[in-house]
PDB file of N, CA, C and O in Angstrom:
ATOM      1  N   UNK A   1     108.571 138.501  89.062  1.00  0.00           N
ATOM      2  CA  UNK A   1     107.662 137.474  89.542  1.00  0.00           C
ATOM      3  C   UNK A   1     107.928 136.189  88.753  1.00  0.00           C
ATOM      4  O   UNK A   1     108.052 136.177  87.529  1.00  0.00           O
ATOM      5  N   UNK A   2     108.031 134.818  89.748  1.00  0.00           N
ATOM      6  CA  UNK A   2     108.305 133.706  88.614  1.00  0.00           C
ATOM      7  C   UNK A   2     107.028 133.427  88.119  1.00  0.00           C
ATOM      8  O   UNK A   2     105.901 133.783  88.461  1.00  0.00           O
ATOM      9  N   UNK A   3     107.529 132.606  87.112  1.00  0.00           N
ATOM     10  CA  UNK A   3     106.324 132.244  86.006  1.00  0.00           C
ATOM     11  C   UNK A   3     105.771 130.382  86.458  1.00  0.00           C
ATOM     12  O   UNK A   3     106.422 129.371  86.725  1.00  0.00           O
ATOM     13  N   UNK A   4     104.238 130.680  86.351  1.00  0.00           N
ATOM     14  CA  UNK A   4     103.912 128.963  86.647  1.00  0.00           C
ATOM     15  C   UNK A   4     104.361 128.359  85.270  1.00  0.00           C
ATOM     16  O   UNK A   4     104.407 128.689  84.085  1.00  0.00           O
ATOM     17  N   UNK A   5     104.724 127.096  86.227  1.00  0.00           N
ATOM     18  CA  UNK A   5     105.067 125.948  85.532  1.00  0.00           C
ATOM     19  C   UNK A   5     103.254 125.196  85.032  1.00  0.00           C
ATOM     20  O   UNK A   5     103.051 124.109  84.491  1.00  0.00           O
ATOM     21  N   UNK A   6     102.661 125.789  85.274  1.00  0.00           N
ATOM     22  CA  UNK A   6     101.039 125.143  84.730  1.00  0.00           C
ATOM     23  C   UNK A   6     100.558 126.511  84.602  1.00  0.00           C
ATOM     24  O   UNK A   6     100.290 127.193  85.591  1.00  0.00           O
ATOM     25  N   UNK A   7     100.463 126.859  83.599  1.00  0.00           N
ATOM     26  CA  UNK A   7      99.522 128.570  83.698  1.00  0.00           C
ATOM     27  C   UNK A   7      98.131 128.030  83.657  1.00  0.00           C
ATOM     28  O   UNK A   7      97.371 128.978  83.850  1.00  0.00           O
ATOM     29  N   UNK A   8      97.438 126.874  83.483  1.00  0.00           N
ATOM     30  CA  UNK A   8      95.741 126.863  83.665  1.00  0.00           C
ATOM     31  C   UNK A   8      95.642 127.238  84.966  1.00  0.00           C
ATOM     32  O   UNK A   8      96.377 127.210  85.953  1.00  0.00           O
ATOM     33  N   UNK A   9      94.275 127.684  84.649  1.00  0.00           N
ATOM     34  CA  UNK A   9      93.528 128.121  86.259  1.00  0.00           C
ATOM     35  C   UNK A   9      93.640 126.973  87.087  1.00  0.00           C
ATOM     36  O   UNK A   9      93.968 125.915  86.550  1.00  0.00           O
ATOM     37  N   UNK A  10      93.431 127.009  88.250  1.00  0.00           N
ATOM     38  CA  UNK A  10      93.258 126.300  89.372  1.00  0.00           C
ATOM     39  C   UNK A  10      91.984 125.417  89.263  1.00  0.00           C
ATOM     40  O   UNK A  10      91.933 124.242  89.628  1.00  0.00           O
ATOM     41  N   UNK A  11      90.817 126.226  88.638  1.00  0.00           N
ATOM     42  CA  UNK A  11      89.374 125.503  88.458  1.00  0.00           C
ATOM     43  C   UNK A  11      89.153 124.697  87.999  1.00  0.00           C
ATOM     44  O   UNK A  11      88.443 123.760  88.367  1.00  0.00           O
ATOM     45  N   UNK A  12      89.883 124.904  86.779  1.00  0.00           N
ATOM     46  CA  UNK A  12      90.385 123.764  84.982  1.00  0.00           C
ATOM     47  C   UNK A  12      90.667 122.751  85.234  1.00  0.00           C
ATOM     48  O   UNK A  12      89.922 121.847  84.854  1.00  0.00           O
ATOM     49  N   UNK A  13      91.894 122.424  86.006  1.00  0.00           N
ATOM     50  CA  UNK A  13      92.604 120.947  86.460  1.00  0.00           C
ATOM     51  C   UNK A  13      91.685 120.224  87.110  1.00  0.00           C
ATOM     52  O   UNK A  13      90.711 120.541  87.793  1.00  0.00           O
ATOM     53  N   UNK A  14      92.376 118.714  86.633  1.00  0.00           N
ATOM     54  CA  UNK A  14      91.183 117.854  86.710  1.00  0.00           C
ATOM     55  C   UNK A  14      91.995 117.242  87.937  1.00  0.00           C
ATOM     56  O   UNK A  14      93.200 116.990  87.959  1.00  0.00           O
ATOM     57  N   UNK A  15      90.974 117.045  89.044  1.00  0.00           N
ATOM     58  CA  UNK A  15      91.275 116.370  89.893  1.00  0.00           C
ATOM     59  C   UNK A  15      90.694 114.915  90.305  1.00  0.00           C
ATOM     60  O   UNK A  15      89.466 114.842  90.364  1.00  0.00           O
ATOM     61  N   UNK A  16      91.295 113.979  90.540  1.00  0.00           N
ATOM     62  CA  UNK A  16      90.808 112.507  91.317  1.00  0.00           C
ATOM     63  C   UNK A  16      89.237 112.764  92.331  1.00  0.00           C
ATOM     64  O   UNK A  16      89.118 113.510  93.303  1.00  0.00           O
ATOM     65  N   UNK A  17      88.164 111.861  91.694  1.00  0.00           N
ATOM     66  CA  UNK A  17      86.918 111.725  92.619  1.00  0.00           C
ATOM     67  C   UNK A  17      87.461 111.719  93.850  1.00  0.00           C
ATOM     68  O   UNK A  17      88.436 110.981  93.993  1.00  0.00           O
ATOM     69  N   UNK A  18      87.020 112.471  94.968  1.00  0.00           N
ATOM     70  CA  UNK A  18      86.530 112.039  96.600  1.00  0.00           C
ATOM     71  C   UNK A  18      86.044 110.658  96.734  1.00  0.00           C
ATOM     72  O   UNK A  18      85.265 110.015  96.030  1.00  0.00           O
ATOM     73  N   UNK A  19      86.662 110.365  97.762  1.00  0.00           N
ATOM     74  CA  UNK A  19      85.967 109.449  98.492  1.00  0.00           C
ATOM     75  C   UNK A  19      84.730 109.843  98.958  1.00  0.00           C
ATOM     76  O   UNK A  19      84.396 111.027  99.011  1.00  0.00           O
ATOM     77  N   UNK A  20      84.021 108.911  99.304  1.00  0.00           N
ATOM     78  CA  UNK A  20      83.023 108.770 100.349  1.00  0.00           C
ATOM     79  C   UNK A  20      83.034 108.079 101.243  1.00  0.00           C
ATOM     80  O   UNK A  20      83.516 106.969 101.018  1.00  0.00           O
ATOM     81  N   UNK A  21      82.484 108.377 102.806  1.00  0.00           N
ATOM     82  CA  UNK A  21      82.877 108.210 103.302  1.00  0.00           C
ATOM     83  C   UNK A  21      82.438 106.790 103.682  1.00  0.00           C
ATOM     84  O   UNK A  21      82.800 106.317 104.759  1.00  0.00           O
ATOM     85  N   UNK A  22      81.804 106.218 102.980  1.00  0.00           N
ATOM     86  CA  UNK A  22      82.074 104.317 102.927  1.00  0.00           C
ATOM     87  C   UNK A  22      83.175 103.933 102.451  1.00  0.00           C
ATOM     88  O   UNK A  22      83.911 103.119 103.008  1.00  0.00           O
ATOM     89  N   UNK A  23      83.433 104.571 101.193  1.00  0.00           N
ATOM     90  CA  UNK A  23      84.746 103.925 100.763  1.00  0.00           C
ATOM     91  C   UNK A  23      85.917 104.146 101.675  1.00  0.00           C
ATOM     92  O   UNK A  23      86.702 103.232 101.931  1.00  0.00           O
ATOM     93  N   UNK A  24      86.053 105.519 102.233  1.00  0.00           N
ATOM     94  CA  UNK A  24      86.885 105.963 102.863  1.00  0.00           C
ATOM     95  C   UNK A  24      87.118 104.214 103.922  1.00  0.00           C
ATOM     96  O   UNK A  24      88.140 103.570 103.682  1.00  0.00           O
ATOM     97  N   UNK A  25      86.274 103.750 104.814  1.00  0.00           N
ATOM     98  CA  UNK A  25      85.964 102.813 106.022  1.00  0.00           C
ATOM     99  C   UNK A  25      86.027 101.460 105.236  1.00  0.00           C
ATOM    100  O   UNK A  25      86.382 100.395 105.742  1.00  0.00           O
ATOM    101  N   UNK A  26      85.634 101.638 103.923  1.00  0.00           N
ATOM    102  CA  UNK A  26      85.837  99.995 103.021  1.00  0.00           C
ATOM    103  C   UNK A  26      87.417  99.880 103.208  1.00  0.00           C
ATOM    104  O   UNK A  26      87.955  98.972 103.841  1.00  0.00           O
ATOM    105  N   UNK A  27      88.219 101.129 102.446  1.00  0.00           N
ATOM    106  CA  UNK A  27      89.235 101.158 102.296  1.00  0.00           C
ATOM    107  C   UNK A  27      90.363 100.656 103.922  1.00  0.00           C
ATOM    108  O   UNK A  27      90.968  99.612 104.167  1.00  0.00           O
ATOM    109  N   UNK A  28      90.224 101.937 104.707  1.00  0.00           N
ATOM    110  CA  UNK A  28      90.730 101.877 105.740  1.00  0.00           C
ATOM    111  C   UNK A  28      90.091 101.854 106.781  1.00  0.00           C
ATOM    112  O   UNK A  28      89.866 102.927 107.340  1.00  0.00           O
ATOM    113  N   UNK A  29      89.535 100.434 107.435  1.00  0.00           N
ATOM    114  CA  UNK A  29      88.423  99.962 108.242  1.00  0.00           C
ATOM    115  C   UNK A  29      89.674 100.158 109.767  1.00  0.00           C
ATOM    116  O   UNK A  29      90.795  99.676 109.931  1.00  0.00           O
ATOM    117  N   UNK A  30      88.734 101.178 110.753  1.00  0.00           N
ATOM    118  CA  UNK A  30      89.161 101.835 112.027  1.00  0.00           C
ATOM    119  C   UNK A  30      89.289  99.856 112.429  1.00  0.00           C
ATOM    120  O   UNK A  30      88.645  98.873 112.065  1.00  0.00           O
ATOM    121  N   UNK A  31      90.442 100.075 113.314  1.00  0.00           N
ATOM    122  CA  UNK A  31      91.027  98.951 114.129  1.00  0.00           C
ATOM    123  C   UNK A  31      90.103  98.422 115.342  1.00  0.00           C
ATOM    124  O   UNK A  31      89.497  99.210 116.067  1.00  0.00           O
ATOM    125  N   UNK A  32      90.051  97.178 115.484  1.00  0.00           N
ATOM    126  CA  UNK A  32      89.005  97.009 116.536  1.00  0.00           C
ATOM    127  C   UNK A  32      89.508  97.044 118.158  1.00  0.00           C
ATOM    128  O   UNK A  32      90.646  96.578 118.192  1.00  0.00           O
ATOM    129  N   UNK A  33      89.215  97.295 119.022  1.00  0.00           N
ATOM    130  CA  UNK A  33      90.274  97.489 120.319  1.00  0.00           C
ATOM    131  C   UNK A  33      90.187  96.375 120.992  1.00  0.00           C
ATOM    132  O   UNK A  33      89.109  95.937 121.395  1.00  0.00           O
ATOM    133  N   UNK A  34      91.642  95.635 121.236  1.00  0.00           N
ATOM    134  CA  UNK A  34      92.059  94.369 121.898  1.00  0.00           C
ATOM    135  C   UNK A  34      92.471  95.147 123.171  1.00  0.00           C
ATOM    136  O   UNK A  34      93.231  96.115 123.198  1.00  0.00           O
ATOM    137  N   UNK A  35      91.682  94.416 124.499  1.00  0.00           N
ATOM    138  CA  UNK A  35      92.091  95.162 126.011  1.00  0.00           C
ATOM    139  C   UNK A  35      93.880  94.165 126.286  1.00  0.00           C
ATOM    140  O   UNK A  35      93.875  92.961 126.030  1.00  0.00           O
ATOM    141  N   UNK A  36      94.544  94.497 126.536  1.00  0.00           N
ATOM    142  CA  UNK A  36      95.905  93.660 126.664  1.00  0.00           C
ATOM    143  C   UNK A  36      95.771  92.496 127.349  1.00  0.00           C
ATOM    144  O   UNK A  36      96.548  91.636 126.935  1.00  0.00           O
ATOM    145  N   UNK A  37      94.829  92.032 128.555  1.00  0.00           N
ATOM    146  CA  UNK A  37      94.466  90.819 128.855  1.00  0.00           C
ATOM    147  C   UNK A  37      93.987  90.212 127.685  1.00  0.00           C
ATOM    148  O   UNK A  37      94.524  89.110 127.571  1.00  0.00           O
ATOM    149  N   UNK A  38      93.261  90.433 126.827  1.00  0.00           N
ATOM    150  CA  UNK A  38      92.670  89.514 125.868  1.00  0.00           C
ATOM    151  C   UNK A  38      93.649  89.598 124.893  1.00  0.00           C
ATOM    152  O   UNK A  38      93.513  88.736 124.025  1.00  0.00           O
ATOM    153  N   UNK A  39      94.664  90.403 124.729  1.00  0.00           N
ATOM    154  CA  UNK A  39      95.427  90.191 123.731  1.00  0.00           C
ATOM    155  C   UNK A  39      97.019  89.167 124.363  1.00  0.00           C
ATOM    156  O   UNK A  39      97.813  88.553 123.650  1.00  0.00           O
ATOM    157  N   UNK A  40      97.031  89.253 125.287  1.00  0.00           N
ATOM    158  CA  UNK A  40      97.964  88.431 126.382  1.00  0.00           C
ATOM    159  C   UNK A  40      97.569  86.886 126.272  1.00  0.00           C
ATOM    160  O   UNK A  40      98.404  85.993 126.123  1.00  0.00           O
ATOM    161  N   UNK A  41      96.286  86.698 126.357  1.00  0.00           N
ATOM    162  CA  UNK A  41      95.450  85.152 126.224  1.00  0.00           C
ATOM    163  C   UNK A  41      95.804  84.511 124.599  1.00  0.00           C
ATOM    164  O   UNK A  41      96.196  83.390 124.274  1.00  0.00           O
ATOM    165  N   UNK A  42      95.454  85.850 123.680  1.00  0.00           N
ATOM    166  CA  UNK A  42      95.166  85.181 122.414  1.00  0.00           C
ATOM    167  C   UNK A  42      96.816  84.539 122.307  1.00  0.00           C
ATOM    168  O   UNK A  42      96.997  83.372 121.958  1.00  0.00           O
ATOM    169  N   UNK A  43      98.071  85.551 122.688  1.00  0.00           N
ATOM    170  CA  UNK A  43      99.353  84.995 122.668  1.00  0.00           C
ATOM    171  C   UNK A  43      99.714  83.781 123.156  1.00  0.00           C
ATOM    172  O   UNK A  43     100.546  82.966 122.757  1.00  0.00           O
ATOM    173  N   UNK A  44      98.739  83.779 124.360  1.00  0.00           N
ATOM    174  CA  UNK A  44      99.300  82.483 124.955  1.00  0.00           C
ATOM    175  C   UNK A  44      98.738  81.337 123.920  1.00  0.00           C
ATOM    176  O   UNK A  44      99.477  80.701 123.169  1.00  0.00           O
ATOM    177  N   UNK A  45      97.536  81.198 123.987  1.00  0.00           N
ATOM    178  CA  UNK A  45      96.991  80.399 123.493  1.00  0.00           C
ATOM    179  C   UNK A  45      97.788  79.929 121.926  1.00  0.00           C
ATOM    180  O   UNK A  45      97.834  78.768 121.520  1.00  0.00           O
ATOM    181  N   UNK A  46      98.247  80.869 121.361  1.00  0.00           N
ATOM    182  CA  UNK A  46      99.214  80.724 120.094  1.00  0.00           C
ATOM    183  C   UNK A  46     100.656  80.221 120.321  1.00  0.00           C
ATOM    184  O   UNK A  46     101.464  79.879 119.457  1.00  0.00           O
ATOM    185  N   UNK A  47     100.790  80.243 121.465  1.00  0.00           N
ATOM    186  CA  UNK A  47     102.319  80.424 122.185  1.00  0.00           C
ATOM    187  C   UNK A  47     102.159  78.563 122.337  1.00  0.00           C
ATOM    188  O   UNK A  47     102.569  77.775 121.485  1.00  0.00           O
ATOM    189  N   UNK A  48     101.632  78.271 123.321  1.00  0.00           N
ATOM    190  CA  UNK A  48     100.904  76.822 123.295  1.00  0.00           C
ATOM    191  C   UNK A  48     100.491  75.816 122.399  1.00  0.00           C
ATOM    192  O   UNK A  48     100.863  74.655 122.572  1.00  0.00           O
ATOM    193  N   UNK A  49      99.581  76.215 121.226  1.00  0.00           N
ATOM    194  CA  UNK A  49      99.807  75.265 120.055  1.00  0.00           C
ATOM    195  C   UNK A  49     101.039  74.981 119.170  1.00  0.00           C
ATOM    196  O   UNK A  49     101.329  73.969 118.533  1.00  0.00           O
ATOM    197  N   UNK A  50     101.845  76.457 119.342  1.00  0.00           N
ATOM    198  CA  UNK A  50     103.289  76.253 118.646  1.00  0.00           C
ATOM    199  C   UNK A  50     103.765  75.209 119.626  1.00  0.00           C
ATOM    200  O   UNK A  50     103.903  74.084 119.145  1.00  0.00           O
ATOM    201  N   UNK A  51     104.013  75.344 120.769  1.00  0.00           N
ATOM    202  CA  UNK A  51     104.745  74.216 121.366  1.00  0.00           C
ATOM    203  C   UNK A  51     104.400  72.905 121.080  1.00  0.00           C
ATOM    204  O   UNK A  51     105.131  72.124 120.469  1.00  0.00           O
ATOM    205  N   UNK A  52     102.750  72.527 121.726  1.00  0.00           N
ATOM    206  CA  UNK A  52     102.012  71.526 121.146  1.00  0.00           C
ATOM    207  C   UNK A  52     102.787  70.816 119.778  1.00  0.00           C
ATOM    208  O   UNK A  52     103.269  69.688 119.676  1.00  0.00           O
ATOM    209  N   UNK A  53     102.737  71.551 119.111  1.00  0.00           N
ATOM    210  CA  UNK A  53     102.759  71.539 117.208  1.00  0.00           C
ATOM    211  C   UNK A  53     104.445  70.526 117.596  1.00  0.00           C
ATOM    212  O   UNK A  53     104.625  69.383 117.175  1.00  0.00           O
ATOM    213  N   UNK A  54     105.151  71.059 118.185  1.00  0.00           N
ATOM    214  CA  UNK A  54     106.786  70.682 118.496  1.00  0.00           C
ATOM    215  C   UNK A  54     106.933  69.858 119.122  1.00  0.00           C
ATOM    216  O   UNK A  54     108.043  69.326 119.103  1.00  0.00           O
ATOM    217  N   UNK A  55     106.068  69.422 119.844  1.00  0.00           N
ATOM    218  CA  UNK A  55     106.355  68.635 120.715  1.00  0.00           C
ATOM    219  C   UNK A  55     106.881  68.336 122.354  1.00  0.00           C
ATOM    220  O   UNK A  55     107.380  67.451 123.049  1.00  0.00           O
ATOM    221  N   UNK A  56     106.330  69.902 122.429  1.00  0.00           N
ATOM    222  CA  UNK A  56     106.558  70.585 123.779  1.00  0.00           C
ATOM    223  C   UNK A  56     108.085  69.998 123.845  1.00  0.00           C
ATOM    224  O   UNK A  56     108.129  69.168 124.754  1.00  0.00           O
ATOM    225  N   UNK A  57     108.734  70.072 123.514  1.00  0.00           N
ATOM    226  CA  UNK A  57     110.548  69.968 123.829  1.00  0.00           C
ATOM    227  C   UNK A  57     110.727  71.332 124.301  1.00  0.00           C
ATOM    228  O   UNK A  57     110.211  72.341 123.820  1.00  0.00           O
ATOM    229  N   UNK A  58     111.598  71.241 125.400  1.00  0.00           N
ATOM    230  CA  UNK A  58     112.070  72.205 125.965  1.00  0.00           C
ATOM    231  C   UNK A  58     112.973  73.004 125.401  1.00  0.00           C
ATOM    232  O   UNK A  58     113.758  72.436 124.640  1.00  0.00           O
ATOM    233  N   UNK A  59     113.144  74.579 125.600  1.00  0.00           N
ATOM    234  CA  UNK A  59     114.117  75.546 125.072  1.00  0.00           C
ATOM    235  C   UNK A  59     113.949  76.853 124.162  1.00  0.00           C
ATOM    236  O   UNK A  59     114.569  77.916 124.186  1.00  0.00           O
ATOM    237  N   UNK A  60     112.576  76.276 123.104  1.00  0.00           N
ATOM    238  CA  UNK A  60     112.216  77.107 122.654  1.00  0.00           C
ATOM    239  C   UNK A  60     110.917  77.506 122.846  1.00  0.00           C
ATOM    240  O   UNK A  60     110.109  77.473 121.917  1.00  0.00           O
ATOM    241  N   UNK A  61     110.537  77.997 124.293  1.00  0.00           N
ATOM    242  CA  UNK A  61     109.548  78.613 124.854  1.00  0.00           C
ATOM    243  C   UNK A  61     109.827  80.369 124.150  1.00  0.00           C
ATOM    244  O   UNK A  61     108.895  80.906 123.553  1.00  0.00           O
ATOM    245  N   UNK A  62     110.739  80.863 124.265  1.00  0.00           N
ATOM    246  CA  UNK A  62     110.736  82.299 124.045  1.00  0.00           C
ATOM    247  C   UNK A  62     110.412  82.402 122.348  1.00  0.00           C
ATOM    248  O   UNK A  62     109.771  83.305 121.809  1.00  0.00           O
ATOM    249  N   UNK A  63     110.759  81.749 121.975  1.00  0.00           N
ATOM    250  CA  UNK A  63     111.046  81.729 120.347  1.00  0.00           C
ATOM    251  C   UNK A  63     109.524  81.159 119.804  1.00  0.00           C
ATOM    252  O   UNK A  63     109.043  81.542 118.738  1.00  0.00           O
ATOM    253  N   UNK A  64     108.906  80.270 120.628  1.00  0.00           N
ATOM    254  CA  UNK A  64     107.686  79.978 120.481  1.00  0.00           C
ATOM    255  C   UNK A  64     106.043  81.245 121.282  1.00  0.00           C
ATOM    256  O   UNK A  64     104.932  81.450 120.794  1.00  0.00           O
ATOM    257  N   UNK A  65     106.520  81.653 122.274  1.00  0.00           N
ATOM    258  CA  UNK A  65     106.100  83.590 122.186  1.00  0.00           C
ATOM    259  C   UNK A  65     105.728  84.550 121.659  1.00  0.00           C
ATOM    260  O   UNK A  65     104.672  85.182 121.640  1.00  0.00           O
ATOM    261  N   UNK A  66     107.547  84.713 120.805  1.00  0.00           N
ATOM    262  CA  UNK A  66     107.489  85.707 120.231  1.00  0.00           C
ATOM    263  C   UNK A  66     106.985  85.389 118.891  1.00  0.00           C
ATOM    264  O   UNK A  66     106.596  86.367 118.253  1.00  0.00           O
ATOM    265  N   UNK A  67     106.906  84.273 118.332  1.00  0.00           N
ATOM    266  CA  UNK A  67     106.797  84.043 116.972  1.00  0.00           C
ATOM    267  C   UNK A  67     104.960  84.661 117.392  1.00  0.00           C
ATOM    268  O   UNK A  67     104.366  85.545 116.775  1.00  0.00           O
ATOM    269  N   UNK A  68     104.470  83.937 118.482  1.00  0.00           N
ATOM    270  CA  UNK A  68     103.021  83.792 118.509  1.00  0.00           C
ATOM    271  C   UNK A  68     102.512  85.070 118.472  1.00  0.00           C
ATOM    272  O   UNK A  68     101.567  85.289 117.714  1.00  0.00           O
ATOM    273  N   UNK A  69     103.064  86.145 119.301  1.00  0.00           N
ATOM    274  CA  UNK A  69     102.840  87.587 119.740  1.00  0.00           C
ATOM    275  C   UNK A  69     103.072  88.426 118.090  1.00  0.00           C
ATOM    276  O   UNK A  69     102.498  89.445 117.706  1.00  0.00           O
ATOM    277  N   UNK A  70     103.815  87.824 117.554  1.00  0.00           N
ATOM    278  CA  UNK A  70     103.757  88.614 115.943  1.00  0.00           C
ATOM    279  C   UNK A  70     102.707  88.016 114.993  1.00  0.00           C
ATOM    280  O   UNK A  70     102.273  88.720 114.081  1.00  0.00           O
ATOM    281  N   UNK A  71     102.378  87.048 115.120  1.00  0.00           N
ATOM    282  CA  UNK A  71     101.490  86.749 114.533  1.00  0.00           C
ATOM    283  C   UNK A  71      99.946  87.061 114.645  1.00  0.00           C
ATOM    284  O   UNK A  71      99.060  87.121 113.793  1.00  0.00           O
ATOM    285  N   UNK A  72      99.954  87.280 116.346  1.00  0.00           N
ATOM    286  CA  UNK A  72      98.630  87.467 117.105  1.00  0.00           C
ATOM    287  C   UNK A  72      98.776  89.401 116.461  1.00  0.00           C
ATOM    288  O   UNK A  72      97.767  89.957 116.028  1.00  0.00           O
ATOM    289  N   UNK A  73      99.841  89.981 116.510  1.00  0.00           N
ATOM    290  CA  UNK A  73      99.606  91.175 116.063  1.00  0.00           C
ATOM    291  C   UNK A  73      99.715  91.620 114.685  1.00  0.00           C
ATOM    292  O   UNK A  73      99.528  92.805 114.412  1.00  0.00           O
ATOM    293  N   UNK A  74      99.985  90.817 113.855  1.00  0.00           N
ATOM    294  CA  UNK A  74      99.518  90.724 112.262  1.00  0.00           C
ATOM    295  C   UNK A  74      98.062  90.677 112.168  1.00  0.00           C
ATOM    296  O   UNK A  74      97.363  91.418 111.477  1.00  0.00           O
ATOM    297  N   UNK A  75      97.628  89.617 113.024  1.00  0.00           N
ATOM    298  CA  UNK A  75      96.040  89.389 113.136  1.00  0.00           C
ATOM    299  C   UNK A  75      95.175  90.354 113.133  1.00  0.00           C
ATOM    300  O   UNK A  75      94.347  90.448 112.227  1.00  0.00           O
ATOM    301  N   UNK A  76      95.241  91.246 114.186  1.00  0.00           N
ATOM    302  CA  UNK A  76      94.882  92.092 114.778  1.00  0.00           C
ATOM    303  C   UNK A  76      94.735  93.514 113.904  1.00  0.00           C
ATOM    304  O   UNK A  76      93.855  94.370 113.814  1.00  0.00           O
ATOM    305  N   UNK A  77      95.932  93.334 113.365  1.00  0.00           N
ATOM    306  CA  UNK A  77      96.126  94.465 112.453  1.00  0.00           C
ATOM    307  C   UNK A  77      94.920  94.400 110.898  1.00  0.00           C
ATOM    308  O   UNK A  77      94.233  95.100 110.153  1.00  0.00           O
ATOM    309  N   UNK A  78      95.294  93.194 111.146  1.00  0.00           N
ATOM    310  CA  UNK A  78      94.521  93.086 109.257  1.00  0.00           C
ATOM    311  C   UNK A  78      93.066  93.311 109.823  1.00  0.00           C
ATOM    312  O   UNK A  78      92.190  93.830 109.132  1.00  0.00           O
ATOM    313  N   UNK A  79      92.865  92.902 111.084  1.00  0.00           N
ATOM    314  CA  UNK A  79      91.263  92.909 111.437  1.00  0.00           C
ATOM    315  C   UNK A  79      90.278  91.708 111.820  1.00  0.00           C
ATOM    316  O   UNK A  79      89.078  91.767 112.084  1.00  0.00           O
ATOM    317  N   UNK A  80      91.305  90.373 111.763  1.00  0.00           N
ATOM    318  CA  UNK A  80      90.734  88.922 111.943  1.00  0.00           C
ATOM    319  C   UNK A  80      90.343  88.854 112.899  1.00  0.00           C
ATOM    320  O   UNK A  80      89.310  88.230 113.145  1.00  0.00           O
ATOM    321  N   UNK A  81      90.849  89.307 113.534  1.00  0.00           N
ATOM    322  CA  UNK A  81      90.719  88.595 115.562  1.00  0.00           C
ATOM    323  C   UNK A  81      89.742  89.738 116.022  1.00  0.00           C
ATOM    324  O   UNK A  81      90.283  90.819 116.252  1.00  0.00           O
ATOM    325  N   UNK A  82      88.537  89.664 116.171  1.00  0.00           N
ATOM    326  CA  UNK A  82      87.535  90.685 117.072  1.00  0.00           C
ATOM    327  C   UNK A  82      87.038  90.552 118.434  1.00  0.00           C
ATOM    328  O   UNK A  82      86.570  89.528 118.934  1.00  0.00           O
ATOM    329  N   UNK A  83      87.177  91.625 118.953  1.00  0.00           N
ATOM    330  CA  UNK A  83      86.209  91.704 120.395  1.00  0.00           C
ATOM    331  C   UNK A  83      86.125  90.888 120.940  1.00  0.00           C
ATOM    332  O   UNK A  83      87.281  90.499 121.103  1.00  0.00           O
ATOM    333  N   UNK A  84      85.228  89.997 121.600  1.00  0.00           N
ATOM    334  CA  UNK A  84      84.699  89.406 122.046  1.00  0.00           C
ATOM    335  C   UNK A  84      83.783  90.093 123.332  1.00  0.00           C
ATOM    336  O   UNK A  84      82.587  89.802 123.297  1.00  0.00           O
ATOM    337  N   UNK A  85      84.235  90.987 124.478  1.00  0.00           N
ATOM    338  CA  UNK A  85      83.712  92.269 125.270  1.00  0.00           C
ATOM    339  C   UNK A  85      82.604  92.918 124.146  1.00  0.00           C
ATOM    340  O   UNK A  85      82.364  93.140 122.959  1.00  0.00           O
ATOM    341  N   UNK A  86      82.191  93.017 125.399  1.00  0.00           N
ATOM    342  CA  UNK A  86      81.313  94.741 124.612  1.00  0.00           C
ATOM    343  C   UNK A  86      79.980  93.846 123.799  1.00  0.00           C
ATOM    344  O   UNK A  86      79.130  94.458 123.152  1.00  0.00           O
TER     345      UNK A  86
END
């Protein structure tokens, strides 16, 4: 039979406090739900001031998009941008 590498009991060892389950939701706060129309708008609307910002010159519509659509989903992620429904 091999031999433990920790012979204390199982009971003995000290383990890290539990969460609770506030902290648990402080910590990792559940995502708020964007319906894809409202998350389609918030892009545009970001998509649009980037241009605005440029000077609406033509060409970099896609590049002004996608920049907006990553940003609108950084947003989203951290938790800035809420609901508005419901």
């Amino acid at each position: 039979m091999p031999r433990e590498k920790n012979p204390e009991p199982a009971s003995s060892r000290k383990r890290a406090p539990r969460k609770t389950a506030v902290e648990a939701e402080v910590l990792n706060p559940a995502p708020s739900f964007v319906d894809p129309e409202q998350r389609a708008e918030l892009i545009a609307r970001a998509a649009y001031f980037r241009a605005q910002n440029r000077g609406f010159e033509p060409g970099d519509e896609l590049s002004d998009w996608l920049a907006a659509e990553a940003e609108v989903d950084a947003e989203l992620l951290r938790g800035a941008v809420r609901s508005t429904s419901g």
